[in-house]
Backbone bond lengths (Angstrom), bond angles and torsions (degrees), N, CA, C in turn:
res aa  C-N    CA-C-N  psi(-1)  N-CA   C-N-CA  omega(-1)  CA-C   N-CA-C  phi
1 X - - - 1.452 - - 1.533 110.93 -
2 X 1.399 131.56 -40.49 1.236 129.73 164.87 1.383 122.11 -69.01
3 X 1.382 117.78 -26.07 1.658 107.19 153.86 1.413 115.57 -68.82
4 X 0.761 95.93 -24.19 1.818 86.86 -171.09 1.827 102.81 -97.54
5 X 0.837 117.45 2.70 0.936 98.13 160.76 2.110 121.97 114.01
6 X 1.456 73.03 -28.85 2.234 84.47 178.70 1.208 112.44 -109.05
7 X 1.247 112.80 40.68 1.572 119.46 148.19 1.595 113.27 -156.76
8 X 1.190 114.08 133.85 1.725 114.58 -176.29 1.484 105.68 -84.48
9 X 1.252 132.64 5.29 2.028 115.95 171.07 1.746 76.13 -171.41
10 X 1.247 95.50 158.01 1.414 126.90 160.33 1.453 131.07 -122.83
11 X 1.429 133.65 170.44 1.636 126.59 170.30 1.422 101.58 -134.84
12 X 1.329 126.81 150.15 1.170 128.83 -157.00 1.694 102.07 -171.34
13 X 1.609 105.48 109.15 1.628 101.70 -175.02 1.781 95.15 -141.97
14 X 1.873 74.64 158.07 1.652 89.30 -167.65 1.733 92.88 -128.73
15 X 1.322 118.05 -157.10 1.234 133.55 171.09 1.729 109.28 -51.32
16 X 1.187 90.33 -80.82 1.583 116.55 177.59 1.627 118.13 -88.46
17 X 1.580 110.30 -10.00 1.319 95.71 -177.02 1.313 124.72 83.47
18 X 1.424 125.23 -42.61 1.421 147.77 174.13 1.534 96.54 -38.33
19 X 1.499 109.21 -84.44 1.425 118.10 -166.10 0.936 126.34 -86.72
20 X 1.583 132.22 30.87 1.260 144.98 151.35 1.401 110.56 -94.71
21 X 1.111 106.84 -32.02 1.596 122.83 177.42 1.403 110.92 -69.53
22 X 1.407 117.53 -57.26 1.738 103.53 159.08 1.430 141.07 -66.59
23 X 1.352 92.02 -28.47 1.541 109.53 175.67 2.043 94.34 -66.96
24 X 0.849 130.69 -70.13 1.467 130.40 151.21 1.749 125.99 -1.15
25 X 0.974 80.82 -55.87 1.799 85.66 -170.82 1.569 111.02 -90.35
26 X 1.528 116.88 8.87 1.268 120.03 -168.90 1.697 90.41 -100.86
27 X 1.415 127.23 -9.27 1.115 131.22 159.60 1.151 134.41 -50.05
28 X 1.218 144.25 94.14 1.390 126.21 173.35 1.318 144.33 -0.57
29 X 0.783 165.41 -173.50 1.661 153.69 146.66 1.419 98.34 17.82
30 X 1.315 139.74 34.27 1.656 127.69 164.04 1.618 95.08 -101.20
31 X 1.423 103.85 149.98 1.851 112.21 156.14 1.385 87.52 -125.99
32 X 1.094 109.23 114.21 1.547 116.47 168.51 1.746 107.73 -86.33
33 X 0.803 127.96 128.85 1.451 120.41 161.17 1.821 117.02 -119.56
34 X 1.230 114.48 153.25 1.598 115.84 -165.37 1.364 83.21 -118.96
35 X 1.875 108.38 118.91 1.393 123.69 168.78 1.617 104.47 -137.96
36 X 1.511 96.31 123.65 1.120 107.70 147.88 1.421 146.07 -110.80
37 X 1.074 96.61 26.81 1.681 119.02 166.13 1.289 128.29 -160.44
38 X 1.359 131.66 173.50 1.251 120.35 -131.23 1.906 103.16 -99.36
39 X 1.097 95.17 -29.66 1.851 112.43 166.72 2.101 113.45 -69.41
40 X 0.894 79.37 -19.72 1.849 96.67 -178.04 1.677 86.92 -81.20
41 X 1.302 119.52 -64.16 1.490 137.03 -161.59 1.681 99.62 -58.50
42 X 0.543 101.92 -61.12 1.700 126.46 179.61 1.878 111.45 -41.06
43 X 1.397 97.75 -53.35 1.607 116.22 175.90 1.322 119.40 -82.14
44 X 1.340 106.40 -7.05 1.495 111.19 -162.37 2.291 88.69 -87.78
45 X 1.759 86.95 -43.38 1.597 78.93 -174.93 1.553 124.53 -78.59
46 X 1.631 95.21 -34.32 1.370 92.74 166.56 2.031 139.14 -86.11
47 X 1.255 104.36 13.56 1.309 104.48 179.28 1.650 107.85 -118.61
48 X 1.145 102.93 -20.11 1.299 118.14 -151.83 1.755 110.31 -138.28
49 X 1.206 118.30 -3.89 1.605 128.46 174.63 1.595 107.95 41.69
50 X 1.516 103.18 45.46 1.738 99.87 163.98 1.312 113.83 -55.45
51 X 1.533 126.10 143.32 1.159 124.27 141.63 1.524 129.30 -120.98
52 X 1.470 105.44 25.45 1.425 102.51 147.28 1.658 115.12 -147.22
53 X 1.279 89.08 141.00 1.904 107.34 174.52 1.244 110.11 -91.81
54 X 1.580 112.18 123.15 1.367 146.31 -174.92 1.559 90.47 -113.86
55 X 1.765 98.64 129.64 1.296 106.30 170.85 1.630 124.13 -137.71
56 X 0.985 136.09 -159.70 1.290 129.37 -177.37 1.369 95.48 -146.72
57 X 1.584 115.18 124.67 1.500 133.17 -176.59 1.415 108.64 -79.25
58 X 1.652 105.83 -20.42 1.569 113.78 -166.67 1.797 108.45 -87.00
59 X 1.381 107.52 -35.73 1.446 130.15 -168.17 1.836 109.83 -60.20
60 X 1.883 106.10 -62.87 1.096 115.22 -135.05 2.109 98.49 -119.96
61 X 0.964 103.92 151.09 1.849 105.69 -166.70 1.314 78.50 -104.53
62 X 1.318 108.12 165.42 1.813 145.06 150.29 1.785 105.68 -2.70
63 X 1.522 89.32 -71.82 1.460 93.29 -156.14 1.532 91.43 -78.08
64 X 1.432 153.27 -51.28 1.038 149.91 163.46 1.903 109.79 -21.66
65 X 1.174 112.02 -62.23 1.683 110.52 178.19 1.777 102.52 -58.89
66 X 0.968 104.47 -57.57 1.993 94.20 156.13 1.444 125.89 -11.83
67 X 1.708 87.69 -92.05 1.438 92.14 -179.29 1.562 119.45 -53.03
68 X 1.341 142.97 -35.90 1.671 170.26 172.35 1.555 93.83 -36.92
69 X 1.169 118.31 -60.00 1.697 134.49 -165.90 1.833 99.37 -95.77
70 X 0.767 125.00 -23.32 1.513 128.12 179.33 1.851 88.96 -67.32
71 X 1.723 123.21 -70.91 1.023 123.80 175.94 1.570 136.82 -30.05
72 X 1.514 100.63 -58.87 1.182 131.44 170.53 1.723 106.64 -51.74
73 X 0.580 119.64 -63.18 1.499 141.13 -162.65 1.863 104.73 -58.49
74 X 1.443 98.55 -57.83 1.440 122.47 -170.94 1.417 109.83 -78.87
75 X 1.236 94.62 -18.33 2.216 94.68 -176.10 2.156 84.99 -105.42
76 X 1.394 87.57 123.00 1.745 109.80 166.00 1.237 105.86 -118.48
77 X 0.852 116.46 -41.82 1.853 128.13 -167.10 1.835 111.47 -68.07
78 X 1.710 106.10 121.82 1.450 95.37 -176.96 1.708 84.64 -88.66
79 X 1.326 98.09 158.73 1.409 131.82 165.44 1.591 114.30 -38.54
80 X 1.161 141.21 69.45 1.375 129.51 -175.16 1.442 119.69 -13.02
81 X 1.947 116.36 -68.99 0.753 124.04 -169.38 1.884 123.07 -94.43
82 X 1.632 100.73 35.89 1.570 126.32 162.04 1.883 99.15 -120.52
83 X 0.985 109.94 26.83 1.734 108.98 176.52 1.940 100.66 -51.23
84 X 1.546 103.65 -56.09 1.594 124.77 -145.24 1.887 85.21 -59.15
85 X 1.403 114.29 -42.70 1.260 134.88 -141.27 1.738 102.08 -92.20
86 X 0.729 117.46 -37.34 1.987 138.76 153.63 1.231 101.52 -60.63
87 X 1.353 126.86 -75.28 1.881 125.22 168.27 1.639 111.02 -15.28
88 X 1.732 97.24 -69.32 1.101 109.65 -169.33 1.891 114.31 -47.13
89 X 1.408 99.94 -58.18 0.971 81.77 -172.62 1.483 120.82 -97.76
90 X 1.172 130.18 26.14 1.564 143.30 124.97 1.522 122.88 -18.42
91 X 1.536 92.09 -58.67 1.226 111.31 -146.12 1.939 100.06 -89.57
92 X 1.516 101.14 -14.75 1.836 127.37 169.58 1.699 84.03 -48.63
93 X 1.620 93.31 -84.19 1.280 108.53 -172.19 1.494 124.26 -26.37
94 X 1.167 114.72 -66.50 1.678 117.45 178.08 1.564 114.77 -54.62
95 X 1.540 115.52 -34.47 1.383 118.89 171.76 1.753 113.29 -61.44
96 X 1.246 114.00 -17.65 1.537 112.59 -155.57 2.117 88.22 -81.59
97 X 1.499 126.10 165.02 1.423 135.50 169.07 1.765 94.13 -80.98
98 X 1.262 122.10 107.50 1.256 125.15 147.97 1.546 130.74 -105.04
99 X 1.312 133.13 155.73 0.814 116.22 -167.00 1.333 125.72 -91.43
């Protein structure tokens, strides 16, 4: 749904998180990022304009996936001065064969 377009972020968890996170990013227009905490979560959207959270079922308790999605959720705003760095990897994206 976030490749295509009718959803702006996604969440996506595995054991470890690891291989949802790659399996993830082999997506088109996905930035998957693997956070397990809420400052990780946080940086992932604002430095780097993730829109999907990769997590680890094994890592993180209840109130931890809370706080994780509280972050996520609450940070909209890219980083002004990560513009070049969002470009950049934009511009990954458009280079990659999609279908």
């Amino acid at each position: 749904m976030v490749a295509e377009g009718s959803a702006d972020w996604g969440v996506a968890i595995c054991y470890t998180g690891t291989g949802i996170s790659i399996a993830a990013n082999k997506v088109c227009g996905v930035r998957a990022a693997l956070c397990n905490d809420a400052e990780t979560a946080r940086g992932a959207r604002l430095w780097n304009d993730a829109n999907v959270l990769a997590m680890s079922s094994r890592l993180i308790t209840n109130y931890l996936v809370k706080e994780i999605l509280e972050a996520w959720i609450s940070t909209t705003n890219i980083d002004v001065s990560e513009a070049n760095n969002i470009k950049t990897l934009k511009k990954l994206d458009e280079g990659r064969k999609c279908p």
